[in-house]
NUFIVEX-272448 format. One record per residue (C-alpha): residue number from 1; residue in one letter; x, y, z. Coordinates in steps of 0.1 Angstrom, whole numbers. Layout:
<recs>
   loro   kefi      c1      c2      c3
    NUM      A       X       Y       Z
...
</recs>
This chain:
<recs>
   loro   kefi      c1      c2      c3
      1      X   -1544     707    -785
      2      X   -1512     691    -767
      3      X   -1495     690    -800
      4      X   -1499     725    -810
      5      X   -1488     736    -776
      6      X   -1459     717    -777
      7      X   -1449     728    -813
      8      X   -1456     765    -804
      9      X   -1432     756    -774
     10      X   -1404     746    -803
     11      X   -1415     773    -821
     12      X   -1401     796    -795
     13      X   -1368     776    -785
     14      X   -1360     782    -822
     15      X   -1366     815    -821
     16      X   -1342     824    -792
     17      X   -1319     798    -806
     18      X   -1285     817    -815
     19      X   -1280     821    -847
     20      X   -1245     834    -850
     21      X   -1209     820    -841
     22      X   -1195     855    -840
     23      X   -1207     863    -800
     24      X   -1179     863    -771
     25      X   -1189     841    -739
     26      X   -1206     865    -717
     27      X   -1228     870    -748
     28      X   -1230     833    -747
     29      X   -1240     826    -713
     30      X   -1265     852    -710
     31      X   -1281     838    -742
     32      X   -1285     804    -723
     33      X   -1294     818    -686
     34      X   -1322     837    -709
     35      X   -1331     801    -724
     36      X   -1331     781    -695
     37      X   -1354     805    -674
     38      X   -1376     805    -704
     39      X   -1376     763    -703
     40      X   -1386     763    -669
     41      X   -1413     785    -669
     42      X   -1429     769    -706
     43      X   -1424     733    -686
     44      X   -1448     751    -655
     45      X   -1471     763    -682
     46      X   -1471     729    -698
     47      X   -1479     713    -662
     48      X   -1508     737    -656
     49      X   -1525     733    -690
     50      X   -1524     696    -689
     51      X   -1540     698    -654
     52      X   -1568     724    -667
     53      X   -1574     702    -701
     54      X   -1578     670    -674
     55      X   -1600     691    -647
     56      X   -1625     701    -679
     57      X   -1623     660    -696
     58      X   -1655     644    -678
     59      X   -1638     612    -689
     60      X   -1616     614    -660
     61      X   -1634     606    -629
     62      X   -1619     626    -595
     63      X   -1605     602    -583
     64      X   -1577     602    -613
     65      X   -1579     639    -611
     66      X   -1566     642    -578
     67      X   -1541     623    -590
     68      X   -1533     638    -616
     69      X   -1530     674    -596
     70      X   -1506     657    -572
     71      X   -1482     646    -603
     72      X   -1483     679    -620
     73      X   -1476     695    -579
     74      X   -1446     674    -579
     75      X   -1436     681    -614
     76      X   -1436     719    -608
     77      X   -1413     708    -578
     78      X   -1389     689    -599
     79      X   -1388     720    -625
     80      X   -1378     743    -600
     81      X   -1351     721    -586
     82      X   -1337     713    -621
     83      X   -1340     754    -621
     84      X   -1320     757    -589
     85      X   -1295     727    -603
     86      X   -1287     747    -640
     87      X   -1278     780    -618
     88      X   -1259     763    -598
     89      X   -1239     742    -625
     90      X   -1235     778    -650
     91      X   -1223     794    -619
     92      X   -1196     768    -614
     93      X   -1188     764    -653
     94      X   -1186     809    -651
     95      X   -1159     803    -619
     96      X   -1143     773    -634
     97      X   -1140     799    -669
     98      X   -1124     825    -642
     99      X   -1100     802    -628
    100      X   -1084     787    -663
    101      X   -1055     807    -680
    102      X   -1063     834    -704
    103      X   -1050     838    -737
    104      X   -1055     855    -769
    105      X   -1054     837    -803
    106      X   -1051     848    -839
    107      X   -1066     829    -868
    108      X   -1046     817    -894
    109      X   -1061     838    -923
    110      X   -1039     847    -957
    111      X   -1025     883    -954
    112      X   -1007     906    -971
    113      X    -967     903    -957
    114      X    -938     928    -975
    115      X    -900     925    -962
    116      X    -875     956    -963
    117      X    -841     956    -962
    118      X    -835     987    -941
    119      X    -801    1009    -949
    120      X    -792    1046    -935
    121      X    -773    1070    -964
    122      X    -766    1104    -955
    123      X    -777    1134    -975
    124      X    -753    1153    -997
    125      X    -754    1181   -1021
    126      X    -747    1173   -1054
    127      X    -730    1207   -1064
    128      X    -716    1220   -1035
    129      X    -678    1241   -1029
    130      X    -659    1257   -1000
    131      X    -647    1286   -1024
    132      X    -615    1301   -1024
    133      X    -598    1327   -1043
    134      X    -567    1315   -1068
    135      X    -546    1342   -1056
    136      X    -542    1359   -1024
    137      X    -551    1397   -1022
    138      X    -571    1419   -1002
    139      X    -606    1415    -995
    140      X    -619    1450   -1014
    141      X    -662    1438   -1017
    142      X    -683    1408   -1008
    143      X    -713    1415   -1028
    144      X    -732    1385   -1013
    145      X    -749    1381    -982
    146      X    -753    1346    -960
    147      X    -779    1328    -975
    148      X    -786    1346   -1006
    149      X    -796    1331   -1035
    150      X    -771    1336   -1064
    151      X    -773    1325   -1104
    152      X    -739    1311   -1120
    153      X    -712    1329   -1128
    154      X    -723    1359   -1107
    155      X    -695    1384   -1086
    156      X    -690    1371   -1048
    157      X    -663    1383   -1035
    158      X    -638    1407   -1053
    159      X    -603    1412   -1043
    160      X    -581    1445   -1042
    161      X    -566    1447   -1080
    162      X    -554    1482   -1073
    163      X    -514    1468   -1084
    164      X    -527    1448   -1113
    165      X    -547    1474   -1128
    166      X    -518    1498   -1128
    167      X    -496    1473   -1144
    168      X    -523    1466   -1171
    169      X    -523    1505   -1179
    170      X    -490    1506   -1180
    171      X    -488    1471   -1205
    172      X    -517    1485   -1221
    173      X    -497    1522   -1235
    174      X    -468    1499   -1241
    175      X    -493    1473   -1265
    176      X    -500    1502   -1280
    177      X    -469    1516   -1291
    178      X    -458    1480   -1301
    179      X    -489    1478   -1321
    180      X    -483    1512   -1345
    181      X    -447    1501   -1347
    182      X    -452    1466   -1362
    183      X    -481    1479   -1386
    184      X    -454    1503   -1401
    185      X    -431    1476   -1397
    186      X    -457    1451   -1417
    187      X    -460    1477   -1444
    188      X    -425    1485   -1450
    189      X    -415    1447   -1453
    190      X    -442    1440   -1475
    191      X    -431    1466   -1500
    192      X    -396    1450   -1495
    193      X    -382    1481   -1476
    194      X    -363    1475   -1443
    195      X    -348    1446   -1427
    196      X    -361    1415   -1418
    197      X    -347    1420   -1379
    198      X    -363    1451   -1375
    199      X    -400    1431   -1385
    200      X    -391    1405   -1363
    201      X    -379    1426   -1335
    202      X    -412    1447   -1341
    203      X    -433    1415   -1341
    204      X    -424    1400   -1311
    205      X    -422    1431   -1291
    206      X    -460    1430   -1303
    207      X    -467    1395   -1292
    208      X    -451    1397   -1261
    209      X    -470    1427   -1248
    210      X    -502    1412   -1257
    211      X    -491    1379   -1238
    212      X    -483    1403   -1206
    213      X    -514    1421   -1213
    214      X    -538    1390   -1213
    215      X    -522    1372   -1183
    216      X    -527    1406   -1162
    217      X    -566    1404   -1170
    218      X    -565    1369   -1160
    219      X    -549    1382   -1126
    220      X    -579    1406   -1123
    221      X    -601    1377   -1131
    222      X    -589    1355   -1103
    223      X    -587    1381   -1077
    224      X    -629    1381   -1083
    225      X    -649    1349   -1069
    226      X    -679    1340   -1087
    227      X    -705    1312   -1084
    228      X    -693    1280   -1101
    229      X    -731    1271   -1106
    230      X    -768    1284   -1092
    231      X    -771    1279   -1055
    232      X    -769    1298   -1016
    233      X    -742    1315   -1002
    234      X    -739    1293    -973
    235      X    -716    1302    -950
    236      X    -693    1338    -958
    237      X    -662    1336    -936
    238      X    -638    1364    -938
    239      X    -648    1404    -936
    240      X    -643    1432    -958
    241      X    -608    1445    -953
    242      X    -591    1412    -944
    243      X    -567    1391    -964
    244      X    -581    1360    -984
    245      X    -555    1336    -992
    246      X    -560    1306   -1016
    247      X    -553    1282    -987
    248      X    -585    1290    -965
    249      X    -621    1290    -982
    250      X    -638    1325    -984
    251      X    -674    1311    -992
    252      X    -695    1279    -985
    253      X    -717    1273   -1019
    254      X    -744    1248   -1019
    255      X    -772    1237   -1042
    256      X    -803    1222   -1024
    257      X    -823    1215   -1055
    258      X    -800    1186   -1063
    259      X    -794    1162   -1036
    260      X    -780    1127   -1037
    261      X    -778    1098   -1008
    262      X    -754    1074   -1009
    263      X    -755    1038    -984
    264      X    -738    1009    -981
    265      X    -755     972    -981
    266      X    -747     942    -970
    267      X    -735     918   -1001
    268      X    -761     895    -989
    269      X    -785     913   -1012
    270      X    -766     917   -1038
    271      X    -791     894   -1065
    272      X    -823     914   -1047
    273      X    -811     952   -1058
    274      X    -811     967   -1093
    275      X    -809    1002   -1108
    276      X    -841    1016   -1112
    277      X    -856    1001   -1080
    278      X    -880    1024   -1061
    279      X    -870    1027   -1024
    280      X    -888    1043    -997
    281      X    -870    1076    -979
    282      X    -875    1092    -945
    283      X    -858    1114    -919
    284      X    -862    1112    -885
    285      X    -860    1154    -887
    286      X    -889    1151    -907
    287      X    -916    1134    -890
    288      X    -946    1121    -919
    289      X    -925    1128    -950
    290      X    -916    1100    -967
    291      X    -906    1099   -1008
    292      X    -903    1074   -1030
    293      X    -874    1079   -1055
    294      X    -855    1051   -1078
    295      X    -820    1037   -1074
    296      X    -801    1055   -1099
    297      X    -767    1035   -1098
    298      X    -759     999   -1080
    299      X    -719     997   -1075
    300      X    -705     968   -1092
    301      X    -678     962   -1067
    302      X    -680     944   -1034
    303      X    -659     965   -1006
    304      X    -638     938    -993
    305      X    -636     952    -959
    306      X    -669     960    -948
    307      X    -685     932    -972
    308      X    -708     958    -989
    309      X    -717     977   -1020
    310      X    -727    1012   -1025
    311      X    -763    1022   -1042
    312      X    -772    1058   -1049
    313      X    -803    1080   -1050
    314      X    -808    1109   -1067
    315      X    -839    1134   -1053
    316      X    -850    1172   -1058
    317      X    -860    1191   -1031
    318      X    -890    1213   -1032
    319      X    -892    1236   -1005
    320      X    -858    1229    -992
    321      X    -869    1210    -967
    322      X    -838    1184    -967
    323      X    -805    1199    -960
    324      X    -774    1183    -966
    325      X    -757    1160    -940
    326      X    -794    1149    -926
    327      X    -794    1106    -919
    328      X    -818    1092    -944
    329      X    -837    1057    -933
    330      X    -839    1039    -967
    331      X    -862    1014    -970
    332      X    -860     985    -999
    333      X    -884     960   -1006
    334      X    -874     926   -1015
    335      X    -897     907   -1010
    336      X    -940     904   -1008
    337      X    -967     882   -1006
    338      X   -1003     887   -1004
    339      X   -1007     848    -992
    340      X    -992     843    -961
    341      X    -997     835    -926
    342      X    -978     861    -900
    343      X    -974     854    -865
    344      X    -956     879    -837
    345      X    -920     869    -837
    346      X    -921     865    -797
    347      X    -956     838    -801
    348      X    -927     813    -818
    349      X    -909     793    -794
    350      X    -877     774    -797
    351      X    -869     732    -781
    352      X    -843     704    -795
    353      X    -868     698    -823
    354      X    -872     730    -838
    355      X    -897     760    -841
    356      X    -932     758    -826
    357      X    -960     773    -818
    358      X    -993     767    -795
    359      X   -1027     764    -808
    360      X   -1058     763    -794
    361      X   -1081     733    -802
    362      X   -1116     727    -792
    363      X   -1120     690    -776
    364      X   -1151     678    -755
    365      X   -1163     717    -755
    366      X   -1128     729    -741
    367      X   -1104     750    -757
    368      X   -1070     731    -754
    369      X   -1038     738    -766
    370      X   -1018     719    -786
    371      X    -983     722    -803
    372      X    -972     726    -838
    373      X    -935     727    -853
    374      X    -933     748    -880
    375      X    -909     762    -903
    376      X    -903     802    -905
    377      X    -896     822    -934
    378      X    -888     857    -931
    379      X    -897     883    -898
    380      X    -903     925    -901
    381      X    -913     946    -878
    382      X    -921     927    -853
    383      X    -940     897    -873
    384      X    -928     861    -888
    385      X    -938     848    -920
    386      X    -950     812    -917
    387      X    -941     788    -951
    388      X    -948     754    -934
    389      X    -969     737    -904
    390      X    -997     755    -901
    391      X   -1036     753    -922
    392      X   -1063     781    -927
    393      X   -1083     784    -895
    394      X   -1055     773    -870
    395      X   -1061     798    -837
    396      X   -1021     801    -828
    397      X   -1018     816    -792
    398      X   -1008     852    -795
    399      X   -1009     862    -757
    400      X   -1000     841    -731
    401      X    -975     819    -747
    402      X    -947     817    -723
    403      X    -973     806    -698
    404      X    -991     778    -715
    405      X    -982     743    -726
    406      X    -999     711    -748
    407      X   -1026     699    -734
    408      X   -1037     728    -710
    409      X   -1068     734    -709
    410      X   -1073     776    -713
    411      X   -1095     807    -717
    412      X   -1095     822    -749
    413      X   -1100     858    -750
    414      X   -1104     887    -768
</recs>
């Protein structure tokens, strides 16, 4: 009978044993309060069954029984004051716990770790041109307005030909004369009639017309402004009825499907960038849009001032939404690892020896810290790769760092 109480006892210490290493302290401590009360009331239970078996055993004469009731009294008593003594001690451990340092840890697990080499470019227009007329004139039509869309080769601006176009009429009636003239001329000398003089003089009146006539028309051309290729009408600047002169621009034309960014990087990475690399884009005008577009050209010349070399992007632009002159943030990865160990940059401390860090270490059922040189490897945003000093599992402090040193004894927390 004692045994199977005792094992149904173990039975239920087993039961509220915990079975996980994943629970904080508090969760801890509560779990052993819970287990401790339980202990001292199965001991009680124990003391009063072993009296009941003794009172009903008519082996024992009463003499022994009273005996017997007096030990299991003074059991009972020693139970309650081990009770009173395990409160007493977990409230001390619970204020000791208060009173030591807190810091946070992070477990040295392998994780994914990607450098960038970070560059700003600013935007530019592939086709774009600050228009102006090839001769001066008067502004007659702009057949454009600001911000309209316009196809190649179509009319802009047109310029008052009312002086050319009375020269060409006048050129043109000449032409004509000339013309009739040589044809009986031609005719003539080719049946051997009339003198060679007279052909020539007919042939080059001819030809010089037509020369006066075709650079007129290529007046008239010039004194009309047309797109150079499909884009906006950016910017118009003069008015109807003012003068346009070849030395100030008349109209700002821009393509936005077409845009190229071009940045300068440090010759430091100059064996880590090749054409065709995909880079990451963003604008801080732009919050959440981001593209990913290749490097279509790597310059093959160092700049021997700044020390750098020019990469360019090329990207389309649906919607429009980046305009020309915007600051780009180029991002270019160089470098990634899906096996590494990363640490915040501030957690790693500097002394005569080298780089360190401080670990926590459980000794005696304490978490103490301890110190650990180490050797870094590269930092982004905020986080250092580790390549030597420290093993899968090691709790480096993450929190509290400046505030600890070897050997403390601390409070690790979440």
């Amino acid at each position: 009978m004692k045994k199977i109480i005792v094992l149904a006892v173990i039975a239920v210490l087993a039961a509220c044993s915990p079975t996980t290493t994943n629970e904080n302290v508090s969760e801890l401590a509560a779990k052993r309060d819970s287990l401790q009360k339980e202990q001292s009331n199965i001991e009680k239970q124990l003391n009063e069954i072993n009296l009941q078996i003794a009172s009903l055993d008519t082996t024992i004469n009463p003499n022994d029984l009273k005996i017997i009731k007096k030990i299991t009294m003074q059991k009972n008593k020693i139970v309650s004051i081990e009770k009173k003594i395990k409160t007493l001690e977990n409230k001390k451990t619970a204020k000791d716990q208060k009173t030591l340092l807190p810091v946070a840890v992070k477990e040295m697990q392998d994780e994914q770790f990607d450098h960038y080499i970070i560059a700003y470019g600013e935007v530019e227009a592939k086709e774009y041109a600050r228009i102006s007329p090839e001769i001066g004139g008067l502004i007659e039509k702009i057949h454009v307005k600001k911000g309209q869309s316009v196809t190649k080769n179509q009319l802009l601006v047109s310029l008052n030909t009312s002086a050319i176009d009375k020269q060409i009429k006048g050129v043109k009636s000449g032409l004509e004369f000339a013309t009739k003239t040589f044809e009986k001329q031609d005719n003539l000398w080719k049946q051997g009639i009339g003198s060679e003089i007279d052909y020539l003089t007919a042939k080059n009146t001819k030809e010089t017309l037509e020369s006066q006539h075709e650079s007129l028309k290529a007046q008239k051309r010039m004194a009309q402004i047309r797109a150079p290729f499909n884009g906006i009408a950016d910017k118009i600047y003069p008015k109807e009825g003012e003068m346009a002169s070849p030395s100030f621009p008349v109209v700002e034309f821009v393509n936005l499907d077409n845009l190229v960014i071009k940045t300068d990087v440090s010759e430091t990475y100059i064996n880590k960038i090749k054409k065709g690399q995909i880079v990451e884009l963003s604008f801080s005008s732009l919050p959440n849009f981001i593209v990913k577009k290749p490097i279509v050209e790597v310059s093959k010349v160092i700049n021997s001032a700044s020390r750098t070399f020019e990469i360019e992007i090329h990207l389309n632009n649906p919607g429009e939404k980046i305009k020309p002159y915007m600051v780009s943030s180029i991002r270019i990865n160089d470098f990634s690892s899906d096996k590494a160990f990363i640490v915040p940059s501030l957690a790693i401390r500097k002394d005569i020896t080298g780089n360190y860090v401080y670990v926590v270490n459980q000794k005696d059922g304490k978490n103490i810290v301890g110190k650990i040189y180490i050797t870094t490897g590269l930092s982004y945003n905020e986080n250092t790769m580790i390549s030597k000093g420290l093993d899968t599992g090691d709790k480096v402090v993450v929190k509290g760092y400046h505030l600890v040193s070897s050997g403390l004894p601390v409070n690790v927390v979440e």
